[in-house]
Every structure is written in structure tokens, then in C-alpha cells.
C-alpha positions as CSV (number, residue, x, y, z in Angstrom):
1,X,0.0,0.0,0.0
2,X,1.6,3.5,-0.7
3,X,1.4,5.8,2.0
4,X,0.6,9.4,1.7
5,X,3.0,12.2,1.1
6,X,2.5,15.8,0.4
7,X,4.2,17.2,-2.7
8,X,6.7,19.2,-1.2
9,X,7.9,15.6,0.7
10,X,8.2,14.1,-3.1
11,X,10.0,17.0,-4.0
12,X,12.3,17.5,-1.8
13,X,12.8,13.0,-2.4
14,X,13.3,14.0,-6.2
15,X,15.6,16.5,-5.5
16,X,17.7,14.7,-3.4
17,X,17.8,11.6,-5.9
18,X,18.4,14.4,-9.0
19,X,21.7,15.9,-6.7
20,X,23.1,12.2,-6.0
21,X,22.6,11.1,-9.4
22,X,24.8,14.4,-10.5
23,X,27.2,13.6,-8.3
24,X,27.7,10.4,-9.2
25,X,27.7,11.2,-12.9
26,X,30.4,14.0,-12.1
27,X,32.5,12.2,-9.6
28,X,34.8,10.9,-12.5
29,X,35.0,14.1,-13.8
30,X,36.1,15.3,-10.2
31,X,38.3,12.7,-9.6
32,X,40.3,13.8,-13.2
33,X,43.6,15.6,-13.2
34,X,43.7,17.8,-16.1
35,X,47.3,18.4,-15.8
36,X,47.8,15.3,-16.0
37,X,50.0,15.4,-12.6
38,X,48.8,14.3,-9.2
39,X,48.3,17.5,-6.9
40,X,51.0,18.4,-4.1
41,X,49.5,15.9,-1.0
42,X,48.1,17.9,1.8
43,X,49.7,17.4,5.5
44,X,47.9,14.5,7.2
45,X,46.2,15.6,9.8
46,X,45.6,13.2,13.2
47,X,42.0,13.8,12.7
48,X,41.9,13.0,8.9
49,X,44.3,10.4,8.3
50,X,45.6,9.6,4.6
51,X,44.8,5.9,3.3
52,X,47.6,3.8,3.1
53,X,46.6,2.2,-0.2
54,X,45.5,5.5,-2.0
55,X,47.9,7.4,-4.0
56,X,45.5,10.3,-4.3
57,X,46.4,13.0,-2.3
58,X,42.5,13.4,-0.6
59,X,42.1,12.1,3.2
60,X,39.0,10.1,4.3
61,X,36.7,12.3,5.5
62,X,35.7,11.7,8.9
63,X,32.3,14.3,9.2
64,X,28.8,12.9,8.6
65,X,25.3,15.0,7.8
66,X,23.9,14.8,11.3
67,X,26.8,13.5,13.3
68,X,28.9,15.5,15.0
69,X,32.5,13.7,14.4
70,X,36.2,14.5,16.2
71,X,38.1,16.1,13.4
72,X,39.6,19.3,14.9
73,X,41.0,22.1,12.4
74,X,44.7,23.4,13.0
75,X,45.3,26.2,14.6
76,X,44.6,29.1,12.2
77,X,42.6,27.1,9.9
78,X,39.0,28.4,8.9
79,X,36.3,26.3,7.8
80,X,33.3,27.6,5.8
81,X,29.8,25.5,5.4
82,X,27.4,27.3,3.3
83,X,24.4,24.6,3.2
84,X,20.5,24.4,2.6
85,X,18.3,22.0,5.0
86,X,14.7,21.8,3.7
87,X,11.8,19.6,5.9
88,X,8.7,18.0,4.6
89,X,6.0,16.6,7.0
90,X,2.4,15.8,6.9
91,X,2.0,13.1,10.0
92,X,2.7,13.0,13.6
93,X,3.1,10.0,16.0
94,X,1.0,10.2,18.6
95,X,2.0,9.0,22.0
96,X,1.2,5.0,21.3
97,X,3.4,5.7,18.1
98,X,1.2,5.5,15.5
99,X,1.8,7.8,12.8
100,X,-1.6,9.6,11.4
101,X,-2.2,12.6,9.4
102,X,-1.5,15.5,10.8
103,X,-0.9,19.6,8.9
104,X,1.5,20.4,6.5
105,X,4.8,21.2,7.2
106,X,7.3,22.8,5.2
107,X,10.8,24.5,6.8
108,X,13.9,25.3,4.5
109,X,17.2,26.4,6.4
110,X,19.9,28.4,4.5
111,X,22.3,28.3,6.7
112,X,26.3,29.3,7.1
113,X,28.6,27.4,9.8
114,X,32.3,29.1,10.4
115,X,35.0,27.1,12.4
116,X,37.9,28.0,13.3
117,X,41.3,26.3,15.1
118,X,42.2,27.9,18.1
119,X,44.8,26.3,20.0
120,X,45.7,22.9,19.4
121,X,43.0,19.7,19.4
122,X,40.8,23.2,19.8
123,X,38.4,24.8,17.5
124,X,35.4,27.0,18.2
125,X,32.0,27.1,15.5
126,X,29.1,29.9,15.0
127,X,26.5,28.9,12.9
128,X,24.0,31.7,11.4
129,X,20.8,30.6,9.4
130,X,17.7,32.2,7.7
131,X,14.5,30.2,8.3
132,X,11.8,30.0,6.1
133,X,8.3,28.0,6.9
134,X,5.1,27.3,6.6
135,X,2.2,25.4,8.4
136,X,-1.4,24.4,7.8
137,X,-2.6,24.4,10.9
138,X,-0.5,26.5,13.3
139,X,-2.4,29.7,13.6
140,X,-6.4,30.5,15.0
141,X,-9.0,32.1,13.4
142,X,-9.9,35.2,16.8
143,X,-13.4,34.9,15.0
144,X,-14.0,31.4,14.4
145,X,-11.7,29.9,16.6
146,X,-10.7,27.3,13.9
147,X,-7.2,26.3,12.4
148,X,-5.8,28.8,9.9
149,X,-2.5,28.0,8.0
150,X,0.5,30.7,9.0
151,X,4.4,30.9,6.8
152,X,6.3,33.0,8.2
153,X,10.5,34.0,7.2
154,X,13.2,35.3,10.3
155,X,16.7,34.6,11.3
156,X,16.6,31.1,13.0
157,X,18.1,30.6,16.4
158,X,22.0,31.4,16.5
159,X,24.5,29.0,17.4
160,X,27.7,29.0,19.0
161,X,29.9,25.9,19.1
162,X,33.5,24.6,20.9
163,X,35.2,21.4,20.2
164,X,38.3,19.6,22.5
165,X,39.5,16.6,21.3
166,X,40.6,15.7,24.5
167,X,42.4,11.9,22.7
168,X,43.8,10.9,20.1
169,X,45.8,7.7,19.2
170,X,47.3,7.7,16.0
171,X,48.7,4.3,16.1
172,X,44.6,2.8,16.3
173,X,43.4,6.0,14.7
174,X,40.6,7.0,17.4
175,X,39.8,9.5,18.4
176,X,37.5,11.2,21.1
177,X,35.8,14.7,21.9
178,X,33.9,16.5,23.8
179,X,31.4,19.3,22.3
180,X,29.5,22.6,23.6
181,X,26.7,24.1,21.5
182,X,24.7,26.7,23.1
183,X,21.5,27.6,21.3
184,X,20.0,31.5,21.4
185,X,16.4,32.3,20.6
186,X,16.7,35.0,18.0
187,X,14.2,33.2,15.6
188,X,10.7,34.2,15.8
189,X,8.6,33.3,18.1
190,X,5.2,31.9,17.6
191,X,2.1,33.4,18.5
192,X,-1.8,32.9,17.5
193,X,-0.6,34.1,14.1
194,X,2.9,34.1,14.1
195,X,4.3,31.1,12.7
196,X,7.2,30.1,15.3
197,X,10.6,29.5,13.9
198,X,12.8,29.3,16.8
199,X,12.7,26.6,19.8
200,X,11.8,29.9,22.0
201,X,14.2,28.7,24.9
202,X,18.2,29.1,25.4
203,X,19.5,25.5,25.9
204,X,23.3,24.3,25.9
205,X,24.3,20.7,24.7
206,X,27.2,18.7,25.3
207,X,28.4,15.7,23.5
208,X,31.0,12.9,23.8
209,X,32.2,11.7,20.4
210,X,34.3,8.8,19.8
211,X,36.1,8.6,15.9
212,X,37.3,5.5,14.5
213,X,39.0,4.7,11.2
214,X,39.5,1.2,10.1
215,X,41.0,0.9,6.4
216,X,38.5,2.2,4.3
217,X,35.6,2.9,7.1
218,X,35.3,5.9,9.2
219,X,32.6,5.1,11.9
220,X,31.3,7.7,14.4
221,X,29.6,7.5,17.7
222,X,27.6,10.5,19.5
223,X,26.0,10.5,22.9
224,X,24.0,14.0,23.9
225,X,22.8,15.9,26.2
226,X,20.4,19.1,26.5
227,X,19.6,21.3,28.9
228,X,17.5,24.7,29.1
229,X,19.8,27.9,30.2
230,X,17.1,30.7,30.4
231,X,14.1,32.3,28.6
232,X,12.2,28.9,28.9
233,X,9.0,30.3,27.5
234,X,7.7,26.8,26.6
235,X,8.7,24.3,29.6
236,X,11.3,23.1,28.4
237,X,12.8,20.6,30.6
238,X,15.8,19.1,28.5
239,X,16.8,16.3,26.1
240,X,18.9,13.6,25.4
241,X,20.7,12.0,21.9
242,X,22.5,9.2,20.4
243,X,23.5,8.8,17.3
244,X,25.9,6.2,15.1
245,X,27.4,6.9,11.9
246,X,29.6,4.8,9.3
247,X,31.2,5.7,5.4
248,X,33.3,3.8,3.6
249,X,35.4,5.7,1.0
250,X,35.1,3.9,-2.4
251,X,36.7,6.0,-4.3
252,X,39.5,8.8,-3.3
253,X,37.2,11.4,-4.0
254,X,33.7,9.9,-3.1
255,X,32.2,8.4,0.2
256,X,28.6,6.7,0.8
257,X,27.5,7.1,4.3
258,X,24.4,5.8,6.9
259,X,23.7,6.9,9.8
260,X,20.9,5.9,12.9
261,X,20.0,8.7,15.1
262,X,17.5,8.7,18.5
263,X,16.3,12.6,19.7
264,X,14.0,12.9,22.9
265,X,13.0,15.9,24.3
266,X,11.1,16.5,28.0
267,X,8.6,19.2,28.1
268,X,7.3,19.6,31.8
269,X,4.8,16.8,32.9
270,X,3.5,15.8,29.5
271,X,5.2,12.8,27.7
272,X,8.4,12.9,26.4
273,X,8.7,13.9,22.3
274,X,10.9,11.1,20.7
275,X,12.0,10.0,17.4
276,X,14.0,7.6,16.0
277,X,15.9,8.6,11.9
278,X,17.8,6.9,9.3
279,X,20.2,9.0,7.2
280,X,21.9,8.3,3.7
281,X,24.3,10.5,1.6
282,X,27.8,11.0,0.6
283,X,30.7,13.0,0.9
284,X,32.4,14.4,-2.5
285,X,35.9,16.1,-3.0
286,X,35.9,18.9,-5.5
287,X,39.5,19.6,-4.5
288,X,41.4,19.0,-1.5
289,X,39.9,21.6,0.1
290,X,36.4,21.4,-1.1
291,X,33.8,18.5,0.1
292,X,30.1,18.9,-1.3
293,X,27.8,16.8,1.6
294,X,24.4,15.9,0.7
295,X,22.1,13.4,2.8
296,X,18.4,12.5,3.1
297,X,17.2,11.9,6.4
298,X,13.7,10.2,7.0
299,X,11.7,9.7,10.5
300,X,10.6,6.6,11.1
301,X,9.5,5.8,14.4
302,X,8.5,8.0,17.0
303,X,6.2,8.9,20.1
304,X,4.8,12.8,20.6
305,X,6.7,13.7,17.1
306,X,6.9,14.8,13.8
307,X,6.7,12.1,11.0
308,X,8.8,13.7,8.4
309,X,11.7,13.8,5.6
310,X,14.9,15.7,5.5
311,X,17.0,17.0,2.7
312,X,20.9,18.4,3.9
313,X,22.9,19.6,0.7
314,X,26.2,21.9,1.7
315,X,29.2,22.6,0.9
316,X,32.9,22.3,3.0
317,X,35.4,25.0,2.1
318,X,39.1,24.7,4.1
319,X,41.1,27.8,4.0
């Protein structure tokens, strides 16, 4: 039986599948040297360590779409992510976990992340976004009293990131790290007929990551936790996270990826909101220095949650 989806869920889906199959069909293109000489290699890094058996100059590349991995810049090294994030949803799971039809949801996220090395095994992120959204059923009629739709565009909620790599064994190539993101409200806030585009509470997270590379695999593993700091307009009690994450580099320049990922969030003394997501993608090298990142991410079990699909395209520039 085929279940229902919304047409901006299939488009976003076609989208995604267009972008893979273009880079798939470019990726010998990419992985050409039209000089006909092998670039200079770039210095090995601890957290990206050069294959072995590869005599291209790229490094596996440890970073995922949704999990957070261990691979600290140099000190003095910038990092620039300009990327899209664009969510379709028309269910919800209710708190037996059954998914039934609920509004339509649209989001897209333009967002930027900067990262920078610091100090050694050190590097600090800021990530700035424009949110843009829409929802059939979020806003009330002051006459009727019924559901009216409400779309709404603001700055989403700033982040601002740190990252100590507090291990690392190059002899087994692991790695482990723990990371800081603390979340500010300066998205809009929802109202009767506001649309609300922000989480509408400060909250800090701290992570534990453990990095692994085995031949051709790079595996990640990511524990979480969440915690409101101030302005908690909406009860917001905290969260917890887990996620795991493999690739495996086929090629020098191009690596499939999967990743399983488990959110909950506690809202005062109603039931927790949970969700359980599978992620696919890849990682592309333009160049040495540029990655292009592009992943689909799909719900598909949950309790008090969204039901929904996920498109992630960006882009990793290393200056």
C-alpha cells in the first residue's frame, strides 16, 4: 500500500535523488587531473588520516550530515559550510506511536557554519541561518476559533559551538571529543498568528564523540545531552541523543554514508517527544579543500513527534 506524502515531501525525495545522481555522474569528472599530474599531498592531519593504499592525495573524510564527528582544524585554519536544510512533514506520531495525518509542514534552512582552530585539538564554530516555513494548521481564526494556516521567514536561532578533542591515538586512529553548543532564541517566536521558527528557549548541549577509522571505514559514535539555560517560555525541561554513523570511502574522492539517530525531548509533565531517523548520503571532493555533503534523512518511528523527511545539501570550504 503507498502511503501518503505531500508534494513538497516528493520534491524535496526528487531533488535529493536528482543531486546524487549528478554527483555520481560527475564524480569521475572530479576525480580527473587535467594536468595530468597528481596534486601536491596535503599534510595529514591526526583527525583526517591519509589511506595507506590511495595514492591520491585526498584524506577520508571523517564528518557525517547529522553527526557530529572528532576532526579538529589546525590552529589558524578556517572552515566555511554554506548549506540548505529543507523539511517536509504531513504526519505526527502520537503517544502510542502511531503515525496519522497530521498539517502540513514545510521548513527550509539556509544556513552558514564558520569554524575555526584555536589552539591545538581546539576549534570554536558559529553557525548563522535564515528560516523560512510554513504550516497548515498553526495559527487560529480570533473569530471562528478554527485552524488557519500561517508561513512566516526570520533569522533562526544562532548558534555557538566549541570542540576539544581531548584523545587521540594515532597508532589505532581514534579519536574522542567532547562538544558545547549553546542555542540562542533569535528566531521568531510563535504566536496565534505568528508562525514560530525558533525553539523559543536558550539551551546548551554537550556531546561525547568517539572517531574510528578502520581501512576504508570511518565510523562515528555520538551521545547527547540538553539542557535549558534561560528564557524557557515553553517548559522546556531538556533532552537527550544518540546517534551512530559509518562511510566507507570507495573512491579517493567519493564516500557513501548511513547513519541511525535517536532525539528525545522532556517538556514539563506531558510525555516525552521522541524520534528515531535513518540518514543516507555521501561526501564528495571537489578539490582537496572542497567537500560537497548531501544526505536524506527520514523519520521513522516515534512517540509525541513529527513524522517527516529531511533534505541536507552543503558545501565544505578549508582555508
Amino acid at each position: 500500500m503507498e502511503s501518503f506524502e505531500p508534494p513538497a515531501m516528493r520534491g524535496r525525495t526528487r531533488l535529493f535523488l536528482i543531486l546524487m545522481t549528478a554527483c555520481l555522474w560527475l564524480q569521475p569528472a572530479l576525480a580527473q587531473e587535467p594536468s595530468g599530474e597528481s596534486p601536491p599531498a596535503p599534510s595529514s592531519t591526526p583527525s583526517e588520516p591519509q589511506r595507506p593504499d590511495e595514492a591520491s592525495s585526498f584524506p577520508i573524510e571523517p564528518g557525517k550530515i547529522s553527526t557530529n564527528d572528532a576532526g579538529v582544524l589546525e590552529p589558524g585554519q578556517i572552515e566555511i559550510q554554506p548549506g540548505w536544510l529543507g523539511f517536509s512533514s504531513s504526519r505526527a506520531y502520537d503517544q502510542n506511536g502511531s503515525s496519522l495525518r497530521d498539517s502540513d509542514q514545510v521548513q527550509d534552512l539556509f544556513f552558514t557554519q564558520l569554524t575555526w582552530g584555536v589552539v591545538e585539538d581546539f576549534d570554536m564554530n558559529l553557525i548563522l541561518a535564515l528560516n523560512t516555513g510554513r504550516d497548515s494548521l498553526a495559527g487560529t481564526d480570533p473569530v471562528t476559533g478554527l485552524p488557519l494556516p500561517l508561513s512566516g521567514t526570520s533569522f533562526a536561532d544562532s548558534v555557538f559551538g566549541t570542540r576539544w578533542r581531548f584523545l587521540k591515538d594515532e597508532e589505532n586512529q581514534l579519536s574522542l571529543a567532547y562538544l558545547t553548543y549553546f542555542t540562542f532564541p533569535t528566531g521568531q517566536h510563535g504566536t496565534p498568528t505568528l508562525l514560530s521558527l525558533s525553539q523559543e528557549a536558550a539551551n546548551c548541549q554537550h556531546h561525547l564523540v568517539v572517531q574510528k577509522e578502520a581501512g576504508h571505514w570511518s565510523l562515528l559514535a555520538d551521545l547527547g545531552v540538553t539542557h535549558p539555560l534561560w528564557g524557557n517560555s515553553i517548559d522546556f525541561d531538556g533532552g537527550v541523543s544518540a546517534s551512530v554513523a559509518a562511510g566507507y570511502q570507495v573512491t579517493a574522492e567519493w564516500q557513501p554514508l548511513v547513519e541511525l539517530g535517536y532525539t528525545s525531548f522532556y517538556f514539563g509533565n506531558t510525555r516525552p517527544s521522541e524520534f528515531w531517523t535513518v540518514t543516507g548520503g555521501g561526501t564528495w571532493y571537489v578539490s582537496p579543500d572542497v567537500r560537497l555533503n548531501l544526505g536524506l534523512t527520514r523519520t521513522f518511528a516515534g512517540q509525541n513527534a513529527r513524522d517527516g523527511t529531511a533534505v541536507t545539501f552543503f558545501l565544505t570550504i578549508l582555508r
